[in-house]
N, C-alpha and C positions, 0 to 999 in steps of 0.2 A: 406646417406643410412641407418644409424642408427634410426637418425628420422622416416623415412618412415615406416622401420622397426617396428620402435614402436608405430606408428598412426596404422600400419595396424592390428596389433596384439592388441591393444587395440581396435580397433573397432571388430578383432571378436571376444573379449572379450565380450563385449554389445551384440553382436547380441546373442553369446551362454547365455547370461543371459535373455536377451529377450525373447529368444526360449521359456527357463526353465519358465519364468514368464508368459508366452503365454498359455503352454501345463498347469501348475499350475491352471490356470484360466479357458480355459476349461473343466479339470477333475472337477472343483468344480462350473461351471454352467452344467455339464453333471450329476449329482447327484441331483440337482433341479427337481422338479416333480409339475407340477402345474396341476389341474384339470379346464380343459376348461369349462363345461358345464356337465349336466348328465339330463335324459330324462327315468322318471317311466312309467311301464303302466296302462293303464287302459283300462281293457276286458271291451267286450259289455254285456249291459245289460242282455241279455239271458243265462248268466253265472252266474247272479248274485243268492245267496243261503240263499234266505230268511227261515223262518222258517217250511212251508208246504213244499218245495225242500227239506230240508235236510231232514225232517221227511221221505218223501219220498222215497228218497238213501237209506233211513237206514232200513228202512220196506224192502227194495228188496231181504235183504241179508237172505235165507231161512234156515241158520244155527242159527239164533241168535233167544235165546228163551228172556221172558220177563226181566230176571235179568241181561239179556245183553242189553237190551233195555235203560232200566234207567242207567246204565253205561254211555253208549255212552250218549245219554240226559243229563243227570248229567253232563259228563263232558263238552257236549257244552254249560250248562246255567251257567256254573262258568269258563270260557276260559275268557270273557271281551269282547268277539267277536258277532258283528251287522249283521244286514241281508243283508246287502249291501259289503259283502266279494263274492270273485268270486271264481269259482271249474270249472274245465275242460268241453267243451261241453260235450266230449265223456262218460264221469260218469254220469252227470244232466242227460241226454236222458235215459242214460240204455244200452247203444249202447257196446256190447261185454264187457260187466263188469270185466267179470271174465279172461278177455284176449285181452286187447284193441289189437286194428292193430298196424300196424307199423303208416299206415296215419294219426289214431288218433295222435300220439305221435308226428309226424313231427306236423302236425296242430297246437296242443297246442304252441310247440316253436317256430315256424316258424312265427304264430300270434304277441305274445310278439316282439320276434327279430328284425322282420322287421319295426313293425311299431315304433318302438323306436330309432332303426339307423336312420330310414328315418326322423324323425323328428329330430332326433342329427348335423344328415348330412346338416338339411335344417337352422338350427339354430346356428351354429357354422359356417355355410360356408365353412367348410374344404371339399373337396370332398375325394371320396376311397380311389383316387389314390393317394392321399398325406397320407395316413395311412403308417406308418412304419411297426406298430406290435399288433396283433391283441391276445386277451383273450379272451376265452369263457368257462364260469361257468355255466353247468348244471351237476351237481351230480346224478341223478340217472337213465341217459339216455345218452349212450354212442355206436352211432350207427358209421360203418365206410360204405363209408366214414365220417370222421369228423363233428360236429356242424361248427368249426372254416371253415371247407372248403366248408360247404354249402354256409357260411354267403361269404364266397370270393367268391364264382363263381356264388354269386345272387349279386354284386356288381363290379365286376371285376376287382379286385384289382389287384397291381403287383404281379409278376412272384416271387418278392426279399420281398417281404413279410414275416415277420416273423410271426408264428401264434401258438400258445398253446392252447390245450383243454384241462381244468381240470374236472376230472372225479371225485366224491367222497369224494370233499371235504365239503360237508353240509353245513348247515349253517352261518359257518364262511370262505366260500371262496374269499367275497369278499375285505378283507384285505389281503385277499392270492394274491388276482390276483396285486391288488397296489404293495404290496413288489416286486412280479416277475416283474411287468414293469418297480418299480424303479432302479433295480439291471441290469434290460438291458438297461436303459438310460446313465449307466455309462460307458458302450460301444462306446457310438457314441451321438454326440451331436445334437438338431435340430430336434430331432424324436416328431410323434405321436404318440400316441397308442388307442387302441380303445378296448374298455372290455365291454363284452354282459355277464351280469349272470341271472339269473334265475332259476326254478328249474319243475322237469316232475312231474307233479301229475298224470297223465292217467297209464301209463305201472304200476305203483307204489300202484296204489288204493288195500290196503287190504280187501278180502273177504272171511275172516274165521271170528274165534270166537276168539281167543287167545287175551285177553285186552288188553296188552302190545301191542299188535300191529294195534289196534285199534285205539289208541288212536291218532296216525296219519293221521287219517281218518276224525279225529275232529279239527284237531287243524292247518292242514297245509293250505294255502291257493294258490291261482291262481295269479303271480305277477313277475315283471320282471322290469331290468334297464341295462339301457345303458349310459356308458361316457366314455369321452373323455380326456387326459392325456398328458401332453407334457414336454418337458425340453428343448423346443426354446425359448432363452428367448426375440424374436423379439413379440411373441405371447402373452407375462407375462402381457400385461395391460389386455389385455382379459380374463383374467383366472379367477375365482370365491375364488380359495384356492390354498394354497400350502402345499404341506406335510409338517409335522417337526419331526416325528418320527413315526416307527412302530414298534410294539413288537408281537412278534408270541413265543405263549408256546403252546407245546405238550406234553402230560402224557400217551401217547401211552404204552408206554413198563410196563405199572402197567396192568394187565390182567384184573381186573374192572374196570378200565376207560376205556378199549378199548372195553369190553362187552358190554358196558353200553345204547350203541346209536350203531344197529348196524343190519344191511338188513341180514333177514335169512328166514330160513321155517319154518314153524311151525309145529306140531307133525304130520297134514297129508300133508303134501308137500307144503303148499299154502305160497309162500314168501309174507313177510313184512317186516316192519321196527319195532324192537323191542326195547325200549323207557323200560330201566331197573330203577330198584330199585334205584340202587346205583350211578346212574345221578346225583343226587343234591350234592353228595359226589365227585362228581371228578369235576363235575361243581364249585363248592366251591374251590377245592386245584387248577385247573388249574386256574383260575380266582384271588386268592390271588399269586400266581408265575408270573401271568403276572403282575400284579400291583406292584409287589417287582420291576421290571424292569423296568418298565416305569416311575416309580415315581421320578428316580434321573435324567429322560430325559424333566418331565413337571412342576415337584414343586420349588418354588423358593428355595435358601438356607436358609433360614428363618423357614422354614415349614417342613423342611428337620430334621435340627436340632432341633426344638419342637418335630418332631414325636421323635426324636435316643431320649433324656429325659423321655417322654411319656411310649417307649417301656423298658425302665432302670426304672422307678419309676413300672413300673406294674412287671416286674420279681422280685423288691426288693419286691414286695408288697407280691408276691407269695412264696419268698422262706421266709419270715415271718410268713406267714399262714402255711405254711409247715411244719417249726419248732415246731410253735405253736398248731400242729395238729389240724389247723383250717381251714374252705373254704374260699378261695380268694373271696375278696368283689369281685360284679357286677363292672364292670364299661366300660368307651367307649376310655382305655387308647392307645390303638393300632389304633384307628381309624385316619386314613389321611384324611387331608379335602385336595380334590384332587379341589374345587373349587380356590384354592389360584392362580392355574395354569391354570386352566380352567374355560369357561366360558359356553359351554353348552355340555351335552351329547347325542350322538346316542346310546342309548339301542338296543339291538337284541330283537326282540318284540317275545320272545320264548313263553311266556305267561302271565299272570297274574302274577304270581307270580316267574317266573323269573324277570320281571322289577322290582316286590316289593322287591325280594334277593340284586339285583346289586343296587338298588336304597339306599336302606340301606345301604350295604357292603362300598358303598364311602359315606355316606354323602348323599344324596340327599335328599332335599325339593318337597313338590308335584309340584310345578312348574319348578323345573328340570325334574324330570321323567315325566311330560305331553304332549309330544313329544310320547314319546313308548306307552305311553298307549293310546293316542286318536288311535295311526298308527295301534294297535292292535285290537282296535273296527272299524274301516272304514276299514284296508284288510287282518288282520289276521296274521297269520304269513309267510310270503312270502320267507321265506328262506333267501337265501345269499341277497337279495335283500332289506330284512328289511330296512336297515342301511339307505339309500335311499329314501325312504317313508319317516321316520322319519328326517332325512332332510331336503326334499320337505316342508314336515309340517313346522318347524322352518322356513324357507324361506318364505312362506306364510304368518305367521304373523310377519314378518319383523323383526325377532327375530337377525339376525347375523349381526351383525357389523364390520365395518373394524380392522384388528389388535385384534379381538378375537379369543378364540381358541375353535375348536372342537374337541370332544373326541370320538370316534367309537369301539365300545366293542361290540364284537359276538361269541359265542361258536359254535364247530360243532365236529361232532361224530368224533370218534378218540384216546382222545378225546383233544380238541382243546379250544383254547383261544387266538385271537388274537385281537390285538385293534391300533388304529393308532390316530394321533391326527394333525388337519389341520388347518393351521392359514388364517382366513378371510382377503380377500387382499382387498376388497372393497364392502362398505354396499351394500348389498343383500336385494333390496326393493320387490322380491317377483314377479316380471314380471310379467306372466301370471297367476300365482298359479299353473302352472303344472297342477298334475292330482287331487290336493287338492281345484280347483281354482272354482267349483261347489260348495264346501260342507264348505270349512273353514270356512263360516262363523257361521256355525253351533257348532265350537268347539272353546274353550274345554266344553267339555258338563259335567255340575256342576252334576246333577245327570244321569248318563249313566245307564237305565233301563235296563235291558237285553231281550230283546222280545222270546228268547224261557223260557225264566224263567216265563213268564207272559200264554203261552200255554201248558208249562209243568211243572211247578211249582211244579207238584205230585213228580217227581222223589227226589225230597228231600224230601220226607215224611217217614217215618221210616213204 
Protein backbone atom coordinates (compact mmCIF):
# COMPACT_ATOMS: atom_id res chain seq x y z
CA UNK A 1 0.00 0.00 0.00
CA UNK A 2 2.98 2.25 0.71
CA UNK A 3 4.38 1.54 -2.49
CA UNK A 4 1.48 2.32 -4.44
CA UNK A 5 1.26 5.15 -2.23
CA UNK A 6 4.39 6.48 -3.44
CA UNK A 7 4.37 5.56 -7.30
CA UNK A 8 1.08 7.49 -7.26
CA UNK A 9 2.21 10.58 -5.64
CA UNK A 10 5.32 10.55 -7.45
CA UNK A 11 3.72 10.36 -10.61
CA UNK A 12 1.75 13.38 -9.71
CA UNK A 13 4.68 14.83 -8.90
CA UNK A 14 5.78 14.63 -12.74
CA UNK A 15 2.77 15.52 -14.08
CA UNK A 16 2.43 18.94 -11.63
CA UNK A 17 6.07 19.59 -13.04
CA UNK A 18 5.10 18.72 -16.42
CA UNK A 19 2.10 21.06 -16.21
CA UNK A 20 4.75 23.91 -14.73
CA UNK A 21 7.12 23.01 -17.69
CA UNK A 22 4.23 23.00 -20.37
CA UNK A 23 2.51 26.47 -19.18
CA UNK A 24 6.62 27.81 -18.99
CA UNK A 25 6.94 27.02 -22.63
CA UNK A 26 3.85 28.28 -23.79
CA UNK A 27 4.10 31.71 -22.09
CA UNK A 28 7.44 31.93 -23.81
CA UNK A 29 6.41 30.88 -27.45
CA UNK A 30 3.22 33.20 -26.65
CA UNK A 31 5.72 36.23 -26.50
CA UNK A 32 7.28 35.24 -30.03
CA UNK A 33 6.04 37.66 -32.75
CA UNK A 34 7.04 36.64 -36.22
CA UNK A 35 5.96 38.90 -39.22
CA UNK A 36 4.45 36.69 -42.06
CA UNK A 37 4.60 38.96 -44.92
CA UNK A 38 3.71 42.87 -45.42
CA UNK A 39 2.36 44.28 -48.82
CA UNK A 40 2.99 48.56 -49.61
CA UNK A 41 0.97 50.53 -51.95
CA UNK A 42 1.02 51.81 -54.82
CA UNK A 43 -1.71 54.44 -56.19
CA UNK A 44 -2.45 54.89 -59.76
CA UNK A 45 -0.78 56.91 -61.88
CA UNK A 46 -3.37 59.81 -61.95
CA UNK A 47 -2.21 60.42 -58.44
CA UNK A 48 1.00 60.83 -59.28
CA UNK A 49 2.68 64.81 -58.53
CA UNK A 50 4.98 65.64 -61.00
CA UNK A 51 6.17 69.06 -61.03
CA UNK A 52 3.27 71.19 -63.29
CA UNK A 53 0.51 69.24 -60.62
CA UNK A 54 2.05 70.47 -57.65
CA UNK A 55 2.68 73.94 -59.25
CA UNK A 56 -0.71 73.68 -59.96
CA UNK A 57 -2.25 72.74 -56.18
CA UNK A 58 -0.32 75.49 -55.04
CA UNK A 59 -1.32 78.30 -57.63
CA UNK A 60 -5.05 77.38 -56.32
CA UNK A 61 -4.70 78.61 -53.08
CA UNK A 62 -5.90 82.53 -53.41
CA UNK A 63 -4.40 83.66 -50.12
CA UNK A 64 -0.75 83.02 -50.93
CA UNK A 65 1.05 86.03 -52.25
CA UNK A 66 4.48 85.66 -54.13
CA UNK A 67 6.82 85.18 -50.88
CA UNK A 68 4.63 82.43 -49.92
CA UNK A 69 5.09 81.12 -53.30
CA UNK A 70 8.90 80.59 -53.21
CA UNK A 71 8.34 79.13 -49.55
CA UNK A 72 6.48 76.31 -50.46
CA UNK A 73 8.75 75.91 -53.98
CA UNK A 74 11.82 76.24 -51.92
CA UNK A 75 10.89 74.02 -49.75
CA UNK A 76 9.74 71.17 -52.32
CA UNK A 77 13.11 71.61 -54.29
CA UNK A 78 15.27 70.86 -51.11
CA UNK A 79 12.65 67.97 -49.48
CA UNK A 80 14.91 65.03 -51.82
CA UNK A 81 11.41 64.39 -53.17
CA UNK A 82 10.77 62.94 -57.23
CA UNK A 83 7.84 63.51 -59.40
CA UNK A 84 6.66 60.14 -59.23
CA UNK A 85 5.34 60.63 -55.28
CA UNK A 86 1.46 60.32 -55.05
CA UNK A 87 -1.12 63.04 -53.38
CA UNK A 88 -4.85 62.22 -52.99
CA UNK A 89 -7.33 62.17 -56.20
CA UNK A 90 -9.46 64.61 -54.19
CA UNK A 91 -6.70 67.63 -53.88
CA UNK A 92 -4.90 66.88 -57.59
CA UNK A 93 -8.53 67.49 -59.17
CA UNK A 94 -9.48 70.57 -56.94
CA UNK A 95 -12.50 68.78 -55.98
CA UNK A 96 -13.78 70.61 -52.45
CA UNK A 97 -10.30 71.70 -51.42
CA UNK A 98 -10.99 73.70 -48.83
CA UNK A 99 -13.65 70.92 -47.32
CA UNK A 100 -13.11 67.53 -48.97
CA UNK A 101 -16.38 65.07 -48.30
CA UNK A 102 -16.60 62.49 -46.28
CA UNK A 103 -16.33 60.20 -49.69
CA UNK A 104 -13.34 61.74 -50.63
CA UNK A 105 -11.82 60.63 -47.29
CA UNK A 106 -13.26 57.01 -47.27
CA UNK A 107 -11.91 56.81 -51.04
CA UNK A 108 -8.29 57.74 -50.19
CA UNK A 109 -8.34 54.87 -47.46
CA UNK A 110 -10.53 52.66 -48.53
CA UNK A 111 -8.04 52.60 -51.94
CA UNK A 112 -4.83 51.82 -49.92
CA UNK A 113 -6.62 49.26 -47.53
CA UNK A 114 -8.27 47.18 -49.52
CA UNK A 115 -5.91 46.66 -52.22
CA UNK A 116 -3.16 45.80 -49.74
CA UNK A 117 -5.16 43.21 -47.48
CA UNK A 118 -6.33 41.77 -50.71
CA UNK A 119 -3.00 41.03 -51.91
CA UNK A 120 -1.68 40.12 -48.20
CA UNK A 121 -4.74 37.81 -47.91
CA UNK A 122 -3.87 36.36 -51.48
CA UNK A 123 -0.08 35.92 -50.62
CA UNK A 124 0.09 34.52 -47.34
CA UNK A 125 -2.95 32.21 -47.87
CA UNK A 126 -4.25 33.04 -44.41
CA UNK A 127 -7.95 33.90 -44.98
CA UNK A 128 -10.11 36.71 -42.53
CA UNK A 129 -11.48 34.28 -40.84
CA UNK A 130 -8.31 33.08 -39.29
CA UNK A 131 -7.45 36.69 -38.14
CA UNK A 132 -7.49 36.85 -34.37
CA UNK A 133 -6.73 40.74 -34.05
CA UNK A 134 -6.96 43.27 -36.11
CA UNK A 135 -4.91 47.18 -35.95
CA UNK A 136 -5.57 50.03 -37.86
CA UNK A 137 -3.14 53.13 -38.06
CA UNK A 138 -4.78 56.15 -39.57
CA UNK A 139 -3.87 59.24 -37.45
CA UNK A 140 -5.74 61.97 -38.90
CA UNK A 141 -9.15 60.47 -39.74
CA UNK A 142 -11.14 58.93 -37.24
CA UNK A 143 -14.66 58.51 -38.44
CA UNK A 144 -17.33 56.17 -36.35
CA UNK A 145 -18.04 53.78 -37.19
CA UNK A 146 -14.39 52.66 -37.08
CA UNK A 147 -11.60 52.34 -39.95
CA UNK A 148 -10.94 48.82 -37.82
CA UNK A 149 -14.85 47.87 -38.44
CA UNK A 150 -15.04 48.98 -42.03
CA UNK A 151 -11.93 46.78 -42.78
CA UNK A 152 -14.23 43.69 -40.72
CA UNK A 153 -17.50 43.97 -42.33
CA UNK A 154 -15.76 44.41 -46.12
CA UNK A 155 -14.05 41.02 -45.18
CA UNK A 156 -16.17 39.35 -42.69
CA UNK A 157 -14.33 38.50 -40.03
CA UNK A 158 -15.33 36.88 -36.62
CA UNK A 159 -17.73 37.99 -34.35
CA UNK A 160 -14.49 37.17 -31.52
CA UNK A 161 -12.34 39.43 -33.13
CA UNK A 162 -10.26 41.60 -31.48
CA UNK A 163 -9.72 45.04 -33.22
CA UNK A 164 -8.03 48.37 -32.21
CA UNK A 165 -8.09 51.86 -33.97
CA UNK A 166 -5.33 53.97 -33.33
CA UNK A 167 -6.02 57.54 -33.83
CA UNK A 168 -3.14 60.16 -33.49
CA UNK A 169 -0.44 58.56 -33.28
CA UNK A 170 1.57 60.15 -36.53
CA UNK A 171 4.30 59.08 -37.88
CA UNK A 172 5.67 56.58 -35.48
CA UNK A 173 2.52 54.39 -35.05
CA UNK A 174 3.72 51.71 -36.64
CA UNK A 175 6.06 50.33 -33.88
CA UNK A 176 2.99 51.38 -31.88
CA UNK A 177 0.81 49.00 -33.43
CA UNK A 178 3.88 45.82 -33.16
CA UNK A 179 4.23 46.44 -29.36
CA UNK A 180 0.19 46.54 -28.98
CA UNK A 181 -0.01 43.14 -30.96
CA UNK A 182 3.03 41.77 -29.09
CA UNK A 183 1.59 42.42 -25.70
CA UNK A 184 -1.70 40.79 -26.78
CA UNK A 185 0.11 37.65 -28.00
CA UNK A 186 1.10 37.08 -24.56
CA UNK A 187 -2.53 36.32 -23.89
CA UNK A 188 -3.11 33.42 -25.99
CA UNK A 189 -0.98 31.37 -28.05
CA UNK A 190 -1.52 30.52 -32.08
CA UNK A 191 -2.89 34.01 -32.90
CA UNK A 192 -2.84 36.35 -36.02
CA UNK A 193 -2.85 39.63 -36.22
CA UNK A 194 -3.32 41.87 -38.95
CA UNK A 195 -2.28 45.70 -38.92
CA UNK A 196 -3.38 48.27 -41.90
CA UNK A 197 -1.48 51.82 -41.25
CA UNK A 198 -1.61 54.52 -43.34
CA UNK A 199 -2.26 58.07 -43.17
CA UNK A 200 -5.45 60.76 -44.55
CA UNK A 201 -4.04 63.37 -46.67
CA UNK A 202 -7.71 64.70 -48.10
CA UNK A 203 -9.72 66.07 -44.78
CA UNK A 204 -6.02 67.32 -43.60
CA UNK A 205 -4.84 69.42 -46.82
CA UNK A 206 -3.92 73.04 -45.43
CA UNK A 207 -5.38 76.08 -47.20
CA UNK A 208 -4.27 79.10 -45.53
CA UNK A 209 -1.02 80.92 -45.38
CA UNK A 210 0.47 80.31 -41.90
CA UNK A 211 4.23 78.39 -43.16
CA UNK A 212 4.34 76.29 -40.37
CA UNK A 213 1.63 74.71 -41.57
CA UNK A 214 2.31 74.65 -44.87
CA UNK A 215 4.97 72.89 -44.89
CA UNK A 216 2.79 69.64 -44.59
CA UNK A 217 1.51 70.31 -47.78
CA UNK A 218 4.98 69.86 -49.18
CA UNK A 219 6.27 67.24 -47.63
CA UNK A 220 3.69 64.54 -46.70
CA UNK A 221 2.80 62.02 -49.27
CA UNK A 222 0.02 59.34 -50.46
CA UNK A 223 1.12 55.74 -49.03
CA UNK A 224 -0.07 52.91 -47.20
CA UNK A 225 0.89 49.05 -45.80
CA UNK A 226 -0.41 46.16 -44.67
CA UNK A 227 1.08 42.95 -42.66
CA UNK A 228 0.64 40.31 -41.23
CA UNK A 229 1.91 39.01 -37.55
CA UNK A 230 1.72 35.84 -35.66
CA UNK A 231 3.04 33.90 -32.50
CA UNK A 232 1.98 30.18 -34.07
CA UNK A 233 4.92 28.86 -34.02
CA UNK A 234 3.47 25.98 -36.62
CA UNK A 235 3.57 29.09 -39.01
CA UNK A 236 7.60 30.24 -38.01
CA UNK A 237 9.22 28.56 -41.30
CA UNK A 238 6.95 30.96 -43.23
CA UNK A 239 7.71 34.12 -41.39
CA UNK A 240 10.17 36.64 -43.16
CA UNK A 241 11.39 38.11 -39.22
CA UNK A 242 10.89 37.99 -35.86
CA UNK A 243 10.93 40.73 -33.41
CA UNK A 244 13.81 40.95 -30.77
CA UNK A 245 13.09 44.12 -29.16
CA UNK A 246 11.02 47.36 -29.09
CA UNK A 247 11.67 50.47 -27.34
CA UNK A 248 8.99 53.29 -27.31
CA UNK A 249 10.09 56.84 -25.64
CA UNK A 250 7.50 59.70 -25.06
CA UNK A 251 8.55 63.36 -23.94
CA UNK A 252 5.03 64.43 -23.93
CA UNK A 253 4.74 65.94 -20.51
CA UNK A 254 7.73 68.74 -21.67
CA UNK A 255 5.15 71.57 -23.14
CA UNK A 256 7.60 71.97 -26.33
CA UNK A 257 7.79 68.66 -27.26
CA UNK A 258 4.24 68.36 -27.13
CA UNK A 259 3.74 71.85 -29.12
CA UNK A 260 6.05 71.03 -31.50
CA UNK A 261 4.15 68.62 -34.00
CA UNK A 262 0.71 69.35 -33.39
CA UNK A 263 -3.07 69.88 -35.58
CA UNK A 264 -4.57 73.38 -34.67
CA UNK A 265 -6.05 76.64 -36.33
CA UNK A 266 -4.62 79.12 -37.44
CA UNK A 267 -5.23 82.91 -36.59
CA UNK A 268 -8.45 82.66 -38.90
CA UNK A 269 -9.84 79.40 -38.19
CA UNK A 270 -8.49 77.24 -41.09
CA UNK A 271 -7.04 73.94 -39.20
CA UNK A 272 -3.57 72.29 -39.99
CA UNK A 273 -0.75 70.62 -38.79
CA UNK A 274 1.69 73.00 -37.35
CA UNK A 275 5.39 71.61 -37.72
CA UNK A 276 7.31 74.16 -34.86
CA UNK A 277 10.65 75.51 -34.36
CA UNK A 278 11.68 73.49 -31.64
CA UNK A 279 11.03 69.88 -33.49
CA UNK A 280 14.56 69.19 -34.02
CA UNK A 281 15.06 69.92 -30.15
CA UNK A 282 12.72 67.25 -28.87
CA UNK A 283 13.31 65.21 -31.95
CA UNK A 284 17.14 65.13 -30.77
CA UNK A 285 16.25 64.32 -26.78
CA UNK A 286 13.50 61.75 -27.57
CA UNK A 287 15.77 59.99 -30.13
CA UNK A 288 18.91 60.01 -27.76
CA UNK A 289 16.43 58.45 -24.60
CA UNK A 290 15.38 55.83 -26.89
CA UNK A 291 18.83 54.75 -28.07
CA UNK A 292 20.03 54.94 -24.21
CA UNK A 293 17.34 51.95 -24.05
CA UNK A 294 17.79 50.11 -26.69
CA UNK A 295 21.36 49.94 -26.74
CA UNK A 296 21.88 47.53 -23.78
CA UNK A 297 18.97 45.21 -25.75
CA UNK A 298 21.15 45.20 -29.34
CA UNK A 299 24.94 45.98 -28.65
CA UNK A 300 27.26 43.22 -27.78
CA UNK A 301 29.09 43.46 -24.28
CA UNK A 302 32.07 44.51 -25.94
CA UNK A 303 30.68 47.66 -27.41
CA UNK A 304 28.84 48.29 -24.33
CA UNK A 305 31.95 48.58 -22.40
CA UNK A 306 34.16 50.68 -25.10
CA UNK A 307 31.11 53.18 -25.09
CA UNK A 308 30.89 53.41 -20.56
CA UNK A 309 35.32 54.23 -21.25
CA UNK A 310 34.47 56.50 -24.15
CA UNK A 311 31.73 58.29 -22.12
CA UNK A 312 34.38 58.39 -18.64
CA UNK A 313 37.48 59.58 -21.02
CA UNK A 314 35.17 62.52 -22.52
CA UNK A 315 33.64 63.95 -18.90
CA UNK A 316 37.33 63.47 -17.58
CA UNK A 317 38.29 65.43 -20.67
CA UNK A 318 35.52 68.12 -19.69
CA UNK A 319 35.92 68.50 -16.19
CA UNK A 320 39.77 69.23 -17.30
CA UNK A 321 38.83 71.91 -19.69
CA UNK A 322 36.70 73.16 -17.11
CA UNK A 323 39.35 73.64 -14.57
CA UNK A 324 41.45 74.92 -16.88
CA UNK A 325 38.87 77.35 -18.02
CA UNK A 326 39.09 76.00 -21.31
CA UNK A 327 36.61 74.43 -24.35
CA UNK A 328 36.43 70.78 -24.37
CA UNK A 329 38.12 69.48 -27.63
CA UNK A 330 35.61 68.31 -30.57
CA UNK A 331 35.43 64.92 -30.61
CA UNK A 332 32.96 61.74 -31.48
CA UNK A 333 33.57 60.32 -27.81
CA UNK A 334 29.95 59.45 -27.01
CA UNK A 335 29.17 58.04 -30.33
CA UNK A 336 27.81 54.25 -30.27
CA UNK A 337 28.54 52.37 -33.27
CA UNK A 338 25.10 50.67 -33.17
CA UNK A 339 26.49 48.67 -36.42
CA UNK A 340 28.20 46.20 -34.04
CA UNK A 341 24.53 44.86 -33.36
CA UNK A 342 23.03 45.73 -36.40
CA UNK A 343 23.22 45.10 -39.65
CA UNK A 344 20.80 47.34 -41.56
CA UNK A 345 18.49 50.47 -40.76
CA UNK A 346 14.83 51.44 -41.42
CA UNK A 347 14.90 55.42 -41.18
CA UNK A 348 11.44 57.34 -40.94
CA UNK A 349 11.97 59.14 -44.21
CA UNK A 350 10.63 62.52 -42.32
CA UNK A 351 13.12 64.27 -44.77
CA UNK A 352 16.16 65.14 -46.08
CA UNK A 353 17.55 66.00 -43.29
CA UNK A 354 15.94 64.01 -40.73
CA UNK A 355 17.75 60.74 -42.42
CA UNK A 356 21.14 63.03 -42.53
CA UNK A 357 20.41 63.76 -38.27
CA UNK A 358 19.67 60.05 -37.35
CA UNK A 359 22.23 58.93 -40.08
CA UNK A 360 24.81 60.69 -38.26
CA UNK A 361 23.49 60.57 -34.54
CA UNK A 362 24.36 56.49 -34.98
CA UNK A 363 27.02 56.11 -37.10
CA UNK A 364 25.89 55.69 -40.56
CA UNK A 365 27.70 55.40 -43.79
CA UNK A 366 25.93 56.49 -47.19
CA UNK A 367 25.18 52.98 -47.87
CA UNK A 368 23.49 52.50 -44.70
CA UNK A 369 21.15 55.56 -44.88
CA UNK A 370 20.34 54.64 -48.80
CA UNK A 371 17.32 52.80 -48.13
CA UNK A 372 15.60 56.17 -46.48
CA UNK A 373 16.65 58.28 -48.91
CA UNK A 374 16.11 56.54 -52.23
CA UNK A 375 12.25 55.64 -50.32
CA UNK A 376 12.15 59.54 -49.81
CA UNK A 377 12.75 60.42 -53.45
CA UNK A 378 10.25 57.60 -55.19
CA UNK A 379 7.17 58.25 -52.38
CA UNK A 380 8.01 60.89 -50.08
CA UNK A 381 6.99 60.71 -46.80
CA UNK A 382 4.27 58.29 -46.21
CA UNK A 383 3.86 58.54 -42.68
CA UNK A 384 3.58 55.66 -40.18
CA UNK A 385 4.08 53.63 -43.31
CA UNK A 386 7.64 54.85 -44.12
CA UNK A 387 9.30 52.19 -42.30
CA UNK A 388 7.86 49.61 -44.99
CA UNK A 389 8.88 51.25 -48.17
CA UNK A 390 12.25 51.36 -47.01
CA UNK A 391 12.02 47.77 -46.27
CA UNK A 392 10.60 46.77 -49.55
CA UNK A 393 13.56 48.64 -50.85
CA UNK A 394 16.34 46.64 -48.78
CA UNK A 395 14.38 43.42 -49.93
CA UNK A 396 14.63 44.30 -53.59
CA UNK A 397 18.16 44.46 -53.84
CA UNK A 398 18.61 41.44 -51.80
CA UNK A 399 20.00 43.32 -49.10
CA UNK A 400 18.78 40.95 -45.86
CA UNK A 401 20.06 37.93 -45.07
CA UNK A 402 19.40 35.18 -42.65
CA UNK A 403 20.31 35.86 -38.95
CA UNK A 404 20.79 39.70 -39.60
CA UNK A 405 19.30 42.32 -37.78
CA UNK A 406 17.03 45.20 -38.62
CA UNK A 407 16.74 48.28 -36.89
CA UNK A 408 13.23 50.50 -37.47
CA UNK A 409 13.43 54.16 -35.92
CA UNK A 410 10.41 56.73 -36.44
CA UNK A 411 9.30 59.73 -34.66
CA UNK A 412 5.72 61.14 -34.26
CA UNK A 413 3.99 64.13 -32.76
CA UNK A 414 3.56 63.90 -29.19
CA UNK A 415 6.24 63.90 -29.20
CA UNK A 416 7.46 60.44 -29.85
CA UNK A 417 10.39 58.01 -30.59
CA UNK A 418 10.04 54.53 -30.95
CA UNK A 419 12.11 51.92 -32.70
CA UNK A 420 12.09 48.13 -32.83
CA UNK A 421 14.75 45.77 -34.09
CA UNK A 422 13.85 42.33 -36.11
CA UNK A 423 16.04 39.45 -36.70
CA UNK A 424 16.04 37.92 -40.53
CA UNK A 425 14.84 34.34 -40.25
CA UNK A 426 15.62 33.46 -43.93
CA UNK A 427 17.51 35.24 -47.00
CA UNK A 428 15.00 37.67 -48.43
CA UNK A 429 15.83 37.15 -52.34
CA UNK A 430 13.33 40.01 -53.17
CA UNK A 431 10.28 38.08 -54.85
CA UNK A 432 8.50 40.05 -56.79
CA UNK A 433 10.01 43.54 -55.84
CA UNK A 434 6.78 44.64 -54.34
CA UNK A 435 6.00 47.91 -55.20
CA UNK A 436 9.78 48.77 -55.91
CA UNK A 437 9.77 45.81 -58.56
CA UNK A 438 9.30 48.58 -61.76
CA UNK A 439 11.81 51.11 -60.76
CA UNK A 440 14.60 49.39 -58.49
CA UNK A 441 16.55 49.03 -61.05
CA UNK A 442 16.91 52.52 -61.44
CA UNK A 443 18.45 53.07 -57.85
CA UNK A 444 20.28 54.09 -55.99
CA UNK A 445 20.54 56.96 -58.11
CA UNK A 446 24.33 58.37 -57.79
CA UNK A 447 23.27 61.81 -58.75
CA UNK A 448 19.40 62.46 -57.72
CA UNK A 449 18.60 65.81 -59.62
CA UNK A 450 15.65 67.26 -58.27
CA UNK A 451 13.20 68.03 -61.22
CA UNK A 452 11.46 71.00 -59.46
CA UNK A 453 14.88 72.49 -58.74
CA UNK A 454 15.53 72.38 -62.43
CA UNK A 455 11.78 74.59 -63.30
CA UNK A 456 12.16 76.56 -60.29
CA UNK A 457 15.60 76.88 -59.60
CA UNK A 458 14.64 80.97 -59.08
CA UNK A 459 13.22 80.27 -55.79
CA UNK A 460 16.83 80.04 -54.38
CA UNK A 461 17.78 83.14 -55.76
CA UNK A 462 18.22 85.99 -53.23
Amino acid sequence: MELLLSVVSSILLLFCLLSLVRRAVDRWLCRRCYLLDYVCYKPSDDRKLPTDRCSEVIMRNPRLRLPDYKFLLKVVVNSGISEETYGPRSIIVGRREERPSMADCYEEVDDCAFATLDQLFRRTGIPPSRVDLLVVNVSMFAPAPSLASRIINRYGMRDDVKSFNLAGMGCSASPIAVDLVSNVFRSRKGMVALVFTSESIAPNWYSGSDRSMMLGNCLFRSGGCSFMLTNDGSLRHRAKMRLNCLVRTHIGANDEAYGCAIQKEDDVGRVGFHLGKNLPKAAVRAFTENMQRLAPKVLPIGELALHAVRVLRHRLLKAAAAANSKEPAAGNERVVNFKTGVEHFCLHTGGAAVIDAVGKGLGLNKYDVEPARMTLHRWGNTSASSLWYVLGYMEAKKRLRKKERVMMISFGAGFKCNSCVWEVLRDLDGGDGGVWEDCIGRYPQQTMVNPFLKKFGWVNEE
